[in-house]
Structure formats: C-alpha cells, structure tokens
C-alpha positions in Angstrom: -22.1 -10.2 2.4 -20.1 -10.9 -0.9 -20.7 -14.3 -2.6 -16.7 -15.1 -2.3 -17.5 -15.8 1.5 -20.2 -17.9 1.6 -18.9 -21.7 2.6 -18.5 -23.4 5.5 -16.4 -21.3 7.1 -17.6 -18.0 8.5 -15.9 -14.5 6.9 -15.5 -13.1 9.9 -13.7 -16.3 11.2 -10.9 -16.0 8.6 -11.2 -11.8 9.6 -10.7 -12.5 13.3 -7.5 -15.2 12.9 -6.1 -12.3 10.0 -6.5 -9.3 12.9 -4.9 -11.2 15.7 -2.1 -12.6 13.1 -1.3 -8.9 12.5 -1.5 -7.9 16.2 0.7 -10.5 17.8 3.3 -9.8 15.0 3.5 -6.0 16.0 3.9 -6.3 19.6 7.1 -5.1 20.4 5.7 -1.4 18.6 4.1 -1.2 22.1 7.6 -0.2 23.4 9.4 1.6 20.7 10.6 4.9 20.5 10.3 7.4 17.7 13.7 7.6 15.4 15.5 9.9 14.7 15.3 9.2 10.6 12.3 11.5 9.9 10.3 11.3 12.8 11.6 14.0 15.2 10.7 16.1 12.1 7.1 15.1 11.2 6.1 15.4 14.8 7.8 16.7 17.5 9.7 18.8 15.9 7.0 19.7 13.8 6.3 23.7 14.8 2.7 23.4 13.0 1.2 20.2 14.3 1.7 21.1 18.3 -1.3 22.4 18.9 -2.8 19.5 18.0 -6.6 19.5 15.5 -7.6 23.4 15.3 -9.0 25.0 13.0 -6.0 26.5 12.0 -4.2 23.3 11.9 -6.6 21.5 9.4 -6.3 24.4 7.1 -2.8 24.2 7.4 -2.8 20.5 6.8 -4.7 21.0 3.1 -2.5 24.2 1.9 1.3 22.8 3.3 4.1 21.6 1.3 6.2 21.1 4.7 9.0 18.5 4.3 8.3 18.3 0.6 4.7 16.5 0.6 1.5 17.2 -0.1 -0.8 14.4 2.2 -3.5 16.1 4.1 -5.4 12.8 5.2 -2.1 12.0 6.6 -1.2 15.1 9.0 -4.9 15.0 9.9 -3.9 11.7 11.1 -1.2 13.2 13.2 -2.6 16.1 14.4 -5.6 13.8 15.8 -2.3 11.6 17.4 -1.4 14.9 19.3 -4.4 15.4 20.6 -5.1 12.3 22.2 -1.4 11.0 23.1 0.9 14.6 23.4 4.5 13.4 21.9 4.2 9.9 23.3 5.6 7.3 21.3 3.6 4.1 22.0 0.2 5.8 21.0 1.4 6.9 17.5 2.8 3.2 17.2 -0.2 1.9 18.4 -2.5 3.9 15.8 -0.4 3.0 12.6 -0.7 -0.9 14.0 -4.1 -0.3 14.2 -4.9 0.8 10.7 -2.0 -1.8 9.4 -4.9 -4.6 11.3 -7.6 -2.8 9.5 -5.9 -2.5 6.5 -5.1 -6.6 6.1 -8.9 -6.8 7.1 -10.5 -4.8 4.9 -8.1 -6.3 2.2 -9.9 -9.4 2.8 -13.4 -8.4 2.5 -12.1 -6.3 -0.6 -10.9 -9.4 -2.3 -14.2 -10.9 -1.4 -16.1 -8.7 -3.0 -14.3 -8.5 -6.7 -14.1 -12.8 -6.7 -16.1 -15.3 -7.7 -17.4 -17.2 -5.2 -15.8 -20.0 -3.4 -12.6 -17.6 -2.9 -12.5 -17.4 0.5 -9.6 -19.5 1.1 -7.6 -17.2 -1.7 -8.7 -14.1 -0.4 -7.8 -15.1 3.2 -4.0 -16.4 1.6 -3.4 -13.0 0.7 -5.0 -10.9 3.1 -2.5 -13.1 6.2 0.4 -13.3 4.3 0.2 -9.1 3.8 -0.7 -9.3 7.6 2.1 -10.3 8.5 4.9 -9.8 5.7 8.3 -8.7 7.5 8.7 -6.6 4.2 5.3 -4.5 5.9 7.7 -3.5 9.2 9.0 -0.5 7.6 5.3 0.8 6.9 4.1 -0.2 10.4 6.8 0.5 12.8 8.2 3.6 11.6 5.9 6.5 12.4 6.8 8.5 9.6 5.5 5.8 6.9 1.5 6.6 8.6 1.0 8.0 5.0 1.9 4.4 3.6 -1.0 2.4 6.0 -3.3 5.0 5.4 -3.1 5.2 1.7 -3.6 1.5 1.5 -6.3 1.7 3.6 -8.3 4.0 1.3 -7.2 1.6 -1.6 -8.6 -1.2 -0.3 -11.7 0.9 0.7 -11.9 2.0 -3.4 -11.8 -1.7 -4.1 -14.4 -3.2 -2.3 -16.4 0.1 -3.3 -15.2 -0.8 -7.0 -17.0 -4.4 -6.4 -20.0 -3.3 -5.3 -20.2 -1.0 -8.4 -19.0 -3.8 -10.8 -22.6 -5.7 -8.9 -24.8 -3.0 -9.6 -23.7 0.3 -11.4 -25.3 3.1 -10.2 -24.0 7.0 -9.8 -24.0 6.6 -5.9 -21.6 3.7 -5.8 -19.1 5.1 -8.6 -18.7 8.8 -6.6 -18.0 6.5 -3.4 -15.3 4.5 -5.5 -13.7 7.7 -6.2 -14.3 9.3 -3.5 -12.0 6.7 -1.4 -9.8 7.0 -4.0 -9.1 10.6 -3.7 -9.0 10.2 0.2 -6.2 7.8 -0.9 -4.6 9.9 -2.7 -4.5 12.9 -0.1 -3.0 10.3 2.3 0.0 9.7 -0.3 0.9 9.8 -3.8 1.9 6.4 -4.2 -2.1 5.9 -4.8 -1.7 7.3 -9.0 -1.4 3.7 -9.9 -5.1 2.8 -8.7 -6.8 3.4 -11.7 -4.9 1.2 -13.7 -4.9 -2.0 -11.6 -8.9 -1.2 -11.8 -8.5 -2.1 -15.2 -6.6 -5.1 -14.6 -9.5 -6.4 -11.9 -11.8 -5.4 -14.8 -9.9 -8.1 -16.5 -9.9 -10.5 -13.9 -11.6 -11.4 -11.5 -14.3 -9.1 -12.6 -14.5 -9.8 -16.5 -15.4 -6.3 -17.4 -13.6 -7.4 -21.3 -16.4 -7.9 -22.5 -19.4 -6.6 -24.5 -22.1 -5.5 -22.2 -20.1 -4.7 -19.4 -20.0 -1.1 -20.0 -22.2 2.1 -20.9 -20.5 1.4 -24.7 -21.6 -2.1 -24.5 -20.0 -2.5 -28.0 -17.1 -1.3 -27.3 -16.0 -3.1 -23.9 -12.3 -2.0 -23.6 -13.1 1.8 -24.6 -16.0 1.9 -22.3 -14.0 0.8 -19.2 -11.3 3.4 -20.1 -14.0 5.7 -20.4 -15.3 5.0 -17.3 -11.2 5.9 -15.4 -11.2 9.4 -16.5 -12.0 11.0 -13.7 -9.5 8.3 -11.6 -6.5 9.6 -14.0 -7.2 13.1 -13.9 -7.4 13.0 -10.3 -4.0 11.0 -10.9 -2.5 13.5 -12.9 -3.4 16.9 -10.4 -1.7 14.4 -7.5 1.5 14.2 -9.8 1.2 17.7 -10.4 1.2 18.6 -7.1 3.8 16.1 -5.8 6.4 17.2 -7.9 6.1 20.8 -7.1 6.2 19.5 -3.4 9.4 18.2 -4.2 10.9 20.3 -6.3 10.2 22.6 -3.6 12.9 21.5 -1.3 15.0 20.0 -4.1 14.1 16.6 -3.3 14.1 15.5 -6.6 17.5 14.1 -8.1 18.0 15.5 -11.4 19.5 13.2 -14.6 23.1 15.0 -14.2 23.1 13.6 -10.5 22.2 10.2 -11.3 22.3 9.2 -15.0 18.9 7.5 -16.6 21.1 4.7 -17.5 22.1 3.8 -13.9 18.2 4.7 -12.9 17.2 1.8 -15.2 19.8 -0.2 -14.4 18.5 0.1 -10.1 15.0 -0.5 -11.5 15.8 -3.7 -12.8 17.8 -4.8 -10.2 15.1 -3.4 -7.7 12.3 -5.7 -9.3 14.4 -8.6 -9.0 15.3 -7.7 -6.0 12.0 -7.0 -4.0 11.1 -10.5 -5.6 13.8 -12.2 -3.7 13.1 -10.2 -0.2 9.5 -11.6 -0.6 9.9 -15.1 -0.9 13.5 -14.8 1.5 12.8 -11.6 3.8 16.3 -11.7 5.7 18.2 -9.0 5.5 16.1 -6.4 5.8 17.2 -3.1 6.3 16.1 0.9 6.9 18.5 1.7 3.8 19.5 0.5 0.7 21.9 2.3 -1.2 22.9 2.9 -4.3 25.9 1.0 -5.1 27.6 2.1 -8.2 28.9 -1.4 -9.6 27.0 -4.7 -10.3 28.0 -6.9 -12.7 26.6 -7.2 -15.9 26.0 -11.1 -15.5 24.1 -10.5 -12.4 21.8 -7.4 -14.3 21.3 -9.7 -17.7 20.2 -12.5 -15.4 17.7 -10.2 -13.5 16.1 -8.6 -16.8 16.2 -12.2 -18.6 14.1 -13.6 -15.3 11.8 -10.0 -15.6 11.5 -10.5 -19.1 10.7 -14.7 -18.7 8.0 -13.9 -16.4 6.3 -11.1 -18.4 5.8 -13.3 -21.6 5.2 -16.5 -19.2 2.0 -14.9 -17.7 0.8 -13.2 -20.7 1.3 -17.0 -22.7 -1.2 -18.2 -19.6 -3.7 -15.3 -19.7 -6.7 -17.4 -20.4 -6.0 -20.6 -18.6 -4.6 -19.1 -15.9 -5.3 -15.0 -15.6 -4.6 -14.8 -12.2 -1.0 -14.8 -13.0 -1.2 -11.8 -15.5 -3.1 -9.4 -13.2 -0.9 -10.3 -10.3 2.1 -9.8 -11.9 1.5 -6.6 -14.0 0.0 -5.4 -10.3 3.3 -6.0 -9.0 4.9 -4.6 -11.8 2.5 -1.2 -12.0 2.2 -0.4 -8.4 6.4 -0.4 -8.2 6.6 2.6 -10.9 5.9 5.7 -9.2 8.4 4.2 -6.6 11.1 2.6 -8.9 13.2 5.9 -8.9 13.2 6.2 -12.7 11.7 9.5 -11.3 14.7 9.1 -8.4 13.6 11.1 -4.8 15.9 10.6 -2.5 19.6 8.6 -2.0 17.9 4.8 -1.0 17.8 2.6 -4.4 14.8 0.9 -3.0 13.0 0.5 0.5 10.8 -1.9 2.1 8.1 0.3 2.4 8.0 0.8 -1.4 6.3 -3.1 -1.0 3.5 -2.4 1.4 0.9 -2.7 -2.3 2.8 -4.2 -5.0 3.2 -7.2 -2.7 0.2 -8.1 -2.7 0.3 -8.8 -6.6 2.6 -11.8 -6.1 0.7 -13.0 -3.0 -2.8 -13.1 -5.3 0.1 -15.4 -7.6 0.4 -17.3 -4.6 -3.1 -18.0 -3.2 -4.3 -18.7 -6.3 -1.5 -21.0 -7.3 -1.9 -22.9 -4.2 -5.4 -22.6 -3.1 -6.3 -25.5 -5.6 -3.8 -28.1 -4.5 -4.4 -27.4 -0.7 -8.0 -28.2 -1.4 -7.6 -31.0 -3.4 -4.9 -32.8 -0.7 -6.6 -31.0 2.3 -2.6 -30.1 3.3 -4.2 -26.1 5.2 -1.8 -26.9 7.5 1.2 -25.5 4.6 0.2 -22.2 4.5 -0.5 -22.0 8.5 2.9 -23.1 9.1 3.9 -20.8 6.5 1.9 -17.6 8.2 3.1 -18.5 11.6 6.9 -18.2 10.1 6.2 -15.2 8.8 4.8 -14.1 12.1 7.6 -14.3 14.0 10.2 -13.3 11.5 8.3 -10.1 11.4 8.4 -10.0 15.4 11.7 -9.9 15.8 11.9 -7.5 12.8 10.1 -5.1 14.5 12.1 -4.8 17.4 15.3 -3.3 15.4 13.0 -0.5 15.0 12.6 0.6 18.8 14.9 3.4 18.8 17.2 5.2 16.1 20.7 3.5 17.6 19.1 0.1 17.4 18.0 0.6 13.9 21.1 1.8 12.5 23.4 -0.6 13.6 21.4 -3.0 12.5 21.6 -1.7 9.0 25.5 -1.8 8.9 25.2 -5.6 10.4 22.9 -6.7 7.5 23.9 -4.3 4.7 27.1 -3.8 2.6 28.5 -0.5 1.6 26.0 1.4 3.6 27.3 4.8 4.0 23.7 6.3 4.6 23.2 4.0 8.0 26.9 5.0 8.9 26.0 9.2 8.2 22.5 8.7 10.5 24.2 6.9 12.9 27.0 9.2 13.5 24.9 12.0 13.4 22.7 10.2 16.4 26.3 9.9 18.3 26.6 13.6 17.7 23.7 14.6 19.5 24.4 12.5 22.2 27.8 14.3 22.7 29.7 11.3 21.6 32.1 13.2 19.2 34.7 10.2 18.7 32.3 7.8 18.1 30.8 10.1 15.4 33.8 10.8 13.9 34.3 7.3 13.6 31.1 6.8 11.9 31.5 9.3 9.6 34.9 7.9 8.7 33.6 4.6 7.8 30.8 7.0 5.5 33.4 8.3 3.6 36.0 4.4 3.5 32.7 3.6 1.1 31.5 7.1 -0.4 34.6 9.9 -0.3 32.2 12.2 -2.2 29.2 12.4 -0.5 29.0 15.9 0.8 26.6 15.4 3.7 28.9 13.0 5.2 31.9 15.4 4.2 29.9 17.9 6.0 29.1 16.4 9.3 32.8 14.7 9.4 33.9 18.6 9.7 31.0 19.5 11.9 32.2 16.4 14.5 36.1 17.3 14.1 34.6 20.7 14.6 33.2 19.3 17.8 36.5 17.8 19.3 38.1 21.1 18.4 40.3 20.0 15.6 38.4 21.0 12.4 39.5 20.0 9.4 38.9 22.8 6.3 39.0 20.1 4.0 35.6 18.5 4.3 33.8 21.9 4.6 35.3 22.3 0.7 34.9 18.8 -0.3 31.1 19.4 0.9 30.7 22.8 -0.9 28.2 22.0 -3.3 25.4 21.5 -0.4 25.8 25.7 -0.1 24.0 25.8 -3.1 20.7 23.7 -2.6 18.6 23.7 0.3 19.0 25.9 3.4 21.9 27.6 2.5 21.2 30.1 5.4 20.7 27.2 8.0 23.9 25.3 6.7 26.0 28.8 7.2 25.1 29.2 10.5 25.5 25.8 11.7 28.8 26.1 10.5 29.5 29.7 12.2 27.9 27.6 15.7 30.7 25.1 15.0 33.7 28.1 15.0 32.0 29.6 17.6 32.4 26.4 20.2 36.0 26.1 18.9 36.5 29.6 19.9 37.4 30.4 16.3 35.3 33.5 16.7 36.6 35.7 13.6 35.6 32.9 11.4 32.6 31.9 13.3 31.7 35.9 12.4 32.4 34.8 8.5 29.7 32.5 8.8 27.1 34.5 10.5 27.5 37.2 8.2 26.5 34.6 5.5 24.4 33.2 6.9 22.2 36.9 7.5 22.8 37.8 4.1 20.4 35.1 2.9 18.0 35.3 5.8 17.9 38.8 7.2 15.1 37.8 9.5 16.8 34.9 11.6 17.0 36.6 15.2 18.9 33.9 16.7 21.8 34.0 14.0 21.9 37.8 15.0 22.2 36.8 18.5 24.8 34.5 17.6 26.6 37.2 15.5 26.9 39.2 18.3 28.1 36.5 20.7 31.2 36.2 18.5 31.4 40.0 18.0 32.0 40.1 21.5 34.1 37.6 21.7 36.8 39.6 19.3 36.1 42.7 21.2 33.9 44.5 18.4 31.5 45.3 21.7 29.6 48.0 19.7 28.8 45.7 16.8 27.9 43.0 19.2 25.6 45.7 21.0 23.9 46.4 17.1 23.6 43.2 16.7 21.6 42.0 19.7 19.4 45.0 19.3 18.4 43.3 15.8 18.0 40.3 17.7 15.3 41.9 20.0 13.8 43.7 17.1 12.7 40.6 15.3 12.3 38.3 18.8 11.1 41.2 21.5 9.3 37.9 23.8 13.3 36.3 23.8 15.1 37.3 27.2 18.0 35.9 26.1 18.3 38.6 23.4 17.7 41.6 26.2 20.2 39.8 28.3 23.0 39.6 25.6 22.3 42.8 25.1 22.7 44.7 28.0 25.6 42.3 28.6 27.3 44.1 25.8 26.1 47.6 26.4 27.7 47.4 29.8 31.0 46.7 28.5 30.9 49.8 26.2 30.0 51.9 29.4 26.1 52.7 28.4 25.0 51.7 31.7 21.3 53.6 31.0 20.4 51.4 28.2 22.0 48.5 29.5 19.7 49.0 32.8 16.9 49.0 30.5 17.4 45.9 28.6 17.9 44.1 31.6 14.3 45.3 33.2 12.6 43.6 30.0 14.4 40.7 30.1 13.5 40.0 34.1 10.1 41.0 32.9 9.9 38.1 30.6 11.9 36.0 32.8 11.5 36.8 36.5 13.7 33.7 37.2 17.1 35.2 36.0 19.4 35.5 38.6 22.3 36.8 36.6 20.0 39.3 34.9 18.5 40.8 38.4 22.6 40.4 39.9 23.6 42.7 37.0 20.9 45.1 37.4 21.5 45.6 41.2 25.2 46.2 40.2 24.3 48.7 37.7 22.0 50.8 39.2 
C-alpha cells in the first residue's frame, strides 16, 4: 500500500465513497439510448464488429482505419460489448460507466502512489471531483467517446506503474510503465501527451530534478529525458498513424479552410473557456461551434488571464510547485485537442476535458487541503462533491436519445448550426420532412455556407417534392471530398422519390462512374431506366446488379420484372426461379412466374 494512504482513514474507505459518488451520478445511463451523432456508426451500423470477438474481428481491430481512427484497445472493447449484450443500449452504457468508476478509482490510488505521504485527503479531492465532474458526461454517456474512458484508464494505470518505478527502478517495472502506456495509446491518441506530464511528476511530487535520481546521476534533467525516449517515439508512431487515419477520410481541416490565425485565436478562447465550464459547468452542450466573431476585448482579456497565470505559477514554483505542474498539465494535455491541428467543425468539446481537468483539480486539492485541515471545515468539499453530483445527474439525462440531446444544444447554445443540421437530419429519418426543413432553415439563418446543411436542406425539399437546385450548387464543393459516389447516389434516390427519373438517371450514372462495383446503385439505375421506358437498359442494368450481388432477390426480381416488359419471357422465367430460390416467401415473384409460364 503506498505511503500517501496511511492515516487514520482507510484507502479503500475514501475508494468506496469515490465509486459510489461516480455510480449514483450516472444513473440515468441505465436508460439511455444510443444517438444518432456517431454511434449508429461505431456499432450497429458497424458492418465489421457484428460478429462480435473472432478471430477475424481482432485482426481487423489492429489493421482498420474505419471511421478515420486507429484505437484497437478500443473496438476490442466493443466487439467484447457485442458479444455479451447484442445491439442493446444499456449494456454498452453500463460498461463505459463502469471503467469511468474504475477510472476515478484507480486515479486515486495513482495519486497515492507518486505523493508524499499524508496526501490522502488531496488525492481523494481530485480523484471525487473527476468522479463526478459534469464536464466528464460527454466521455461517459455517449458510447462513441469508450476510446476517451479507456485511454484514461491506461493513463492512470502508467502512473501508478510510473510510482512504483520512481520507488524502486528496476527493468520489470519500467516495461510495465510503458507497457500501459502503449495500451493507452492503442485505446486513443489523445495519450501522446503522457510522456511529458511524466516529466512534470518527475518534478513534483516525485523530485526526480535532482542529482542522483537518474542512471546520469550528474546530470538529473538529461537523465530523465533520457529515460522518455522510448515514451516519445511510441508518441511519435501514434501521431504518425493518426494522421494518416485522418487524412484518410479527409478529416483533417486544412489552413485554407480555417486560417492559423482564427485556430489560435479558438485556442485561446478554448483555454479560457474550458476554465470557466470547470469552475461554472452550466451550459453544457454536445457542440460548440466555431463562431467567426469575438471581440478583441474579450480575446486580449482571455490571453492576458492565460498569460497571468503562466508567470504566476512559475513565480511560485518552489514554494508552491503544485501550482506549476497542475497548470502546465492542464495546459499540455489540451494540445493535441486544441485544434491548432483542427479535426473536425466543433471549436471545443467537453470530452476534450476528461485529463487536462484534472490538472486544475490537483490546483485545487492542494490549495485547499491545508486550510480544511487546519479549520477541520471537510464538510466544504462534501457539499461541494455532492453539487457536483447532481449537476452531473441531470446532465446525463439530456444524453438519453439523439432528439433529447439536440434540442438541448440549441436551448443552451448560440449560433449552433451543427445541433440544428443533426437535428434535422434525425427529423428526416423519422419522416418528418417539415420539421427538417425547418431545422435546416434555422442551419443556414446562422451559417448560409455550410454545404452539409446546403445539402440536406435540398435532400428534405427533395423529400416534400419541391426540390430546390439551388442548395445542391451552393453544396457543390462536398462532390469533391469524401464519398463522392455515395453523395451521387443519394442524390439520384432523392429524384428518383420525386419521380424526376431522367435526372435521377444523371445521378446514378455518376454515381457508377466512381464506384463500378456498387450493385445496389445499378439496381437503382435500372429502376429509373424503367421508369423513362429505357426497358432494355433497365434489363442490363439489373443483370449488373445480380452479377456483383447474385444472394440479392431483389435484383433477380427487378430483373425479370423488366425482361417481361421487353417480351423475353424465357429469361424473365429464369430470374424469377432464383429469386424464389433465395426468397421462398415472395408472393409477387411466384404470382409472376405462374403468369408467365
């Protein structure tokens, strides 16, 4: 047991009141649904994970860039989720509450065992408050965030590893330090800042800064830097590999997009900002986007208070290191997430605080531990815990199913076009066209250039059958990134429901020109073939169809549908025997048949 929790009250005491703080704050996960903002994707939409663990799925999970990441721990995670619960919600929620209990235990014990002794109280401070955090509902209730918890998890792992190496330093304990640090690493990215805030505990608590601490006793600094290499090159391949990952599905927004000025700009604004949601979490939202005017009192004001801080803590170093090491913690962990290198269209996220938080709450706890001791007031940071504890409650519950979750945005957010877009594109789904329209409207009141929202404004005018060309160009830049062939024939779907079937064929066409292989979009080109009376193009084209999907009885059915029509009853007959072969059920297909025959 580390010498931080030896006093009169009992670690596992303070580990027991941390868990259930944790718990009864998540309790309304029990109930939530998945939403639609990325989780229909990473799992049940997910062709590759359905299976569940298999050999072939774990192989998969360490070679995929799918949906433009590279975290093997974390479909592992998944895959063993889909095994045990199918494509129920409540048991994914239930495992990411799990590890987020874990992870605000093991955080404790971590802190334990890189203080001095007589810490307990500090270590428990910080450990409850990141418990229980409403900034941590993001990480927690959203299932597509499991990379998040499980990352930290392995980073508090590599700490208390990195204390018991600090105690006694031996080859065993170092390749367990960096083993849990790579494990950390394959479970997200974010993780490339670890081996620098190992230098800062180096500094404090542990003080490594000095000579005799290291192999290169005379050279204490040098030595410790020595002793990260293999931390930053591991750091350096994770980079490596995460921005090929998104480069590969243009994830990344490039410098003519979004100029490094602004970038700067959002990153100082960001720091400030996440500041202010810790000590004041209202507010909180699923997006935050970028909003293209601030005022230049308001950004001087938030470097000025950046730039106070910075030379404050660094004055205080020795009387007070604490303050140094937590802030430059807060500071460092935020980088790879400060979108200098921008992914994405959110200026910053809750989620993004799940480990730099916990920088200011070592600030805190060590701040305060002294004075609660000295006037015995322990009741302050209960109260303060239990606050927390149901602010995050209640937060949690916005997060039970996509509709809830957006409109909440809009309520609590200005400007936010995003929360507008994915929730009209929820209304969409659910057939409610005006609604979306509506939506989508609103998008474009607050960002008339965003082509997405351009885009699906068409595809839900599309949808009440009064399309409007105009958004479709306004939009056009989106042909040329991503899936153009998927965009094309989404588009030629949308003429073909407004029976506009020549330029439904337009799109097909397209579409099929970049992916020659899509059987469906050759099913759908012959739909609209036949539509305009082209019945022995429609026939070619279904035949394509059932050349690249033979197990499809759809495809035979279209098929012979068409061949009937030109009078080639034979083949038509034929068709229709495979397709009741792969679907005995088919009524019309066996009707057609008997007429045929």
């Amino acid at each position: 047991m580390c010498d931080a929790c030896k006093n009169s009250t009992p670690p596992w005491l303070y580990a027991a009141v941390i868990a259930l703080a944790a718990t009864a704050s998540y309790i309304p996960v029990w109930n939530n649904d998945f939403v639609s903002y990325d989780d229909y994707k990473y799992i049940s939409e997910n062709p590759f994970i359905k299976g569940g663990l298999s050999i072939a799925s774990v192989k998969w999970a360490f070679s995929s860039f799918y949906f433009s990441n590279w975290h093997p721990i974390t479909w592992l995670s998944y895959l063993s989720d889909v095994s045990l619960y199918g494509f129920s919600a409540r048991g994914y929620h239930v495992t990411s509450l799990l590890i987020h209990v874990l992870n605000a235990v093991v955080l404790f014990f971590a802190l334990c065992a890189i203080t001095s002794k007589d810490r307990t109280l500090e270590c428990a401070i910080v450990a409850a408050l990141f418990a229980v955090h409403p900034l941590n509902v993001e990480s927690v209730a959203w299932v597509s965030e499991r990379k998040n918890c499980l990352c930290a998890f392995f980073w508090f792992i590599t700490l208390a590893a990195y204390g018991r190496y600090v105690n006694r330093q031996t080859l065993l304990r170092y390749l367990t330090t960096l083993s849990a640090f790579s494990l950390a690493l394959m479970s997200k990215p974010m993780a490339v800042t670890l081996p620098f805030t190992l230098l800062l505990i180096d500094y404090w608590p542990c003080g490594r800064f000095k000579a005799g601490q290291t192999v290169i006793g005379k050279y204490p600094i040098a030595g410790l830097i020595a002793e990260k290499i293999p931390f930053f090159l591991l750091s350096f391949v994770s980079s490596v590999i995460t921005v090929y990952a998104q480069r590969q599905e243009g994830a990344i927004i490039t410098f003519n997009q979004l100029a490094l000025s602004f970038r700067i700009i959002n990153a100082v604004m960001s720091y400030a900002g996440y500041i202010g949601k810790t000590f004041v979490p209202s507010h909180l939202a699923v997006f935050y986007p970028y909003l293209e005017e601030k005022s230049s009192m308001v950004i001087a004001a938030a470097a000025i208070m950046l730039i106070a801080v910075t030379v404050l803590v660094f004055i205080r170093r020795k009387t007070a290191p604490y303050l140094l090491v937590g802030w430059l913690w807060y500071l460092g962990t935020l980088v790879p997430s400060i979108q200098i290198v921008a992914v994405g269209t959110a200026s910053m996220a809750d989620r993004y605080m799940y480990i730099p938080e916990i920088g200011i709450f070592i600030i805190i706890a060590w701040g305060a531990a002294p004075l609660l001791r000295q006037h015995g007031k322990v009741l302050v940071p209960a109260a303060a815990i239990v606050a927390l504890t149901a602010v995050t409650y209640f937060q949690s519950r916005y997060w039970r199913d996509s509709a809830t979750l957006y409109k909440h945005a809009i309520e609590v957010t200005e400007g936010n076009y995003l929360a507008h877009n994915n929730y009209g594109q929820l209304l969409m789904k659910q057939g409610k066209f005006d609604e979306a329209v509506e939506q989508f409207k609103k998008g474009l009141d607050i960002m008339p250039t965003n082509e997405e929202l351009n885009y699906n404004m068409w595809q839900g005018l599309a949808a009440k059958g009064t399309p409007d060309d105009k958004y479709l160009i306004n939009a056009s830049s989106i042909w040329f990134s991503g899936d153009a062939a998927a965009l094309y024939k989404k588009t030629g779907i949308s003429y073909f429901n407004s029976k506009k079937y020549n330029d439904a064929v337009g799109f097909f066409l397209k579409s099929l020109m970049v992916n020659k292989k899509d059987a469906e979009g050759f099913n759908y080109l012959g739909l609209a073939l036949q539509e305009t009376g082209q019945l022995k193009e429609a026939a070619m084209a279904f035949n394509k169809a059932v050349e690249l999907s033979p197990s499809t009885a759809v495809f035979h059915f279209n098929k012979a549908a068409a061949l009937i029509k030109t009078g080639d009853n034979k083949t038509a007959a034929a068709a229709l025997r495979q397709s009741l072969q792969l679907d005995p059920e088919n009524a019309a297909a066996r009707q057609a048949l008997k007429e045929i025959e």
